[in-house]
C-alpha positions in Angstrom: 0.0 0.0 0.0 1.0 3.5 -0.6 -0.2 5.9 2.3 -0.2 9.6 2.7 -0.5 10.9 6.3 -1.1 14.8 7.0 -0.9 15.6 10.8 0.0 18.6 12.2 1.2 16.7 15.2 5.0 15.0 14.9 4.0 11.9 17.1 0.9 11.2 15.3 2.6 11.2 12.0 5.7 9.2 13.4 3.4 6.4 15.2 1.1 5.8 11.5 4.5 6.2 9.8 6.6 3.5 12.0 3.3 1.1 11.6 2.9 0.9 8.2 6.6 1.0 7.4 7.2 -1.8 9.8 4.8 -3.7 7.6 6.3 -2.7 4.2 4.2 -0.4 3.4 4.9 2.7 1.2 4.6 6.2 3.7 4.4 9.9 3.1 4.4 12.4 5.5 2.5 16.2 5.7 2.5 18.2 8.5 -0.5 20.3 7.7 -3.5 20.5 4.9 -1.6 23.0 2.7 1.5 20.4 2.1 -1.1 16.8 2.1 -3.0 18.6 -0.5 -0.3 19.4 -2.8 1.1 16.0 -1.6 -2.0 14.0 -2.5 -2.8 16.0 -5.8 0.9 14.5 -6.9 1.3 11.3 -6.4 -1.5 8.6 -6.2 -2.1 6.9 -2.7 -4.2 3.8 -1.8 -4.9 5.5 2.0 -4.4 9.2 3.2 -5.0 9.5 6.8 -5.9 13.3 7.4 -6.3 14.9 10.9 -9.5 17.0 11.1 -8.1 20.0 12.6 -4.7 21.4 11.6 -3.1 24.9 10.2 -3.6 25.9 6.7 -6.4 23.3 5.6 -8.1 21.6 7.7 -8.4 17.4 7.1 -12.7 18.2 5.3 -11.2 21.4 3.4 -8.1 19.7 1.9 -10.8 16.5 1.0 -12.8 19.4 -0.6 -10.3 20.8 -2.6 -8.9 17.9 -3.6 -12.2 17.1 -5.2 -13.9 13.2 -6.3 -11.5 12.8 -9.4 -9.3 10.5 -7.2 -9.1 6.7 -5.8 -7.6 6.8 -2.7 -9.8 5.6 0.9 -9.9 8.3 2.8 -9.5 8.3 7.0 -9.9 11.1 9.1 -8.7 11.4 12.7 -9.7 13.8 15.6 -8.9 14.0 19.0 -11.6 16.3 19.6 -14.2 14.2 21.8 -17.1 16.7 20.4 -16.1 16.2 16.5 -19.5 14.8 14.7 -17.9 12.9 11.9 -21.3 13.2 9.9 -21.2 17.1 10.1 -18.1 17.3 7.7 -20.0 17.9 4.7 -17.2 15.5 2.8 -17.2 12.1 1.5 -14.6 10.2 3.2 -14.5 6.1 4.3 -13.6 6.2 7.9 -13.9 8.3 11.1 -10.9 7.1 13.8 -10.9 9.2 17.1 -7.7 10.1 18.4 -5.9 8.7 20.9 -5.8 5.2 18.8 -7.1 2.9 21.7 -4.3 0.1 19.5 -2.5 2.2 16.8 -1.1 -1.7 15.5 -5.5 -1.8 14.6 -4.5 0.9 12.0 -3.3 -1.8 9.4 -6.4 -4.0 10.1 -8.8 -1.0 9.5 -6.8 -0.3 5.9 -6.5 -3.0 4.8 -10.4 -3.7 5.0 -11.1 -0.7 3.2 -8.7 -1.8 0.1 -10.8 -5.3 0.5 
């Protein structure tokens, strides 16, 4: 798998990083909307994780912009106990509250949506 992961915070994007690469996986880092955009608008990628809230873009404006024309799942995060995943207004394929109760779940969860 290829992945994309846009987090504004270091530990979240090492942790997602380390798990997939671990696996064999393929792993590219943003650390805020502006950068995953122009990220995800340049290469292809089978999952991008993006965090909900972060500088720049946030994780439903940089889905937005990016617009329907692509193919990769889509998983937004939020440590924000009051974020209402329906309220995004954006199609994406899976809503995971941060902190990951078992971050090693992360490659189960992909996995099934590539499935």
């Amino acid at each position: 798998m290829k992945i994309l992961i846009v987090d504004d915070e270091p530990l979240i994007r090492r942790s997602v990083s380390r798990v997939f690469l671990d696996k064999g996986h393929t792993v590219d880092v943003a650390e805020d909307g502006v950068v995953g955009l122009a990220s995800w608008q340049a290469g292809h990628y089978d999952i991008v994780f993006l965090d909900v809230l972060m500088p720049g873009l946030t994780g439903p404006q940089v889905i937005s912009q990016r617009g329907e024309d692509h193919h990769s799942k889509v998983i937004l995060m939020s440590a924000y106990a009051g974020t209402e995943p329906d309220k995004f207004g954006v199609h994406y394929d899976l809503f995971l509250p941060k902190p990951f109760e078992d971050i090693f779940k992360l490659i189960t969860f992909a996995e099934g949506l590539l499935t």
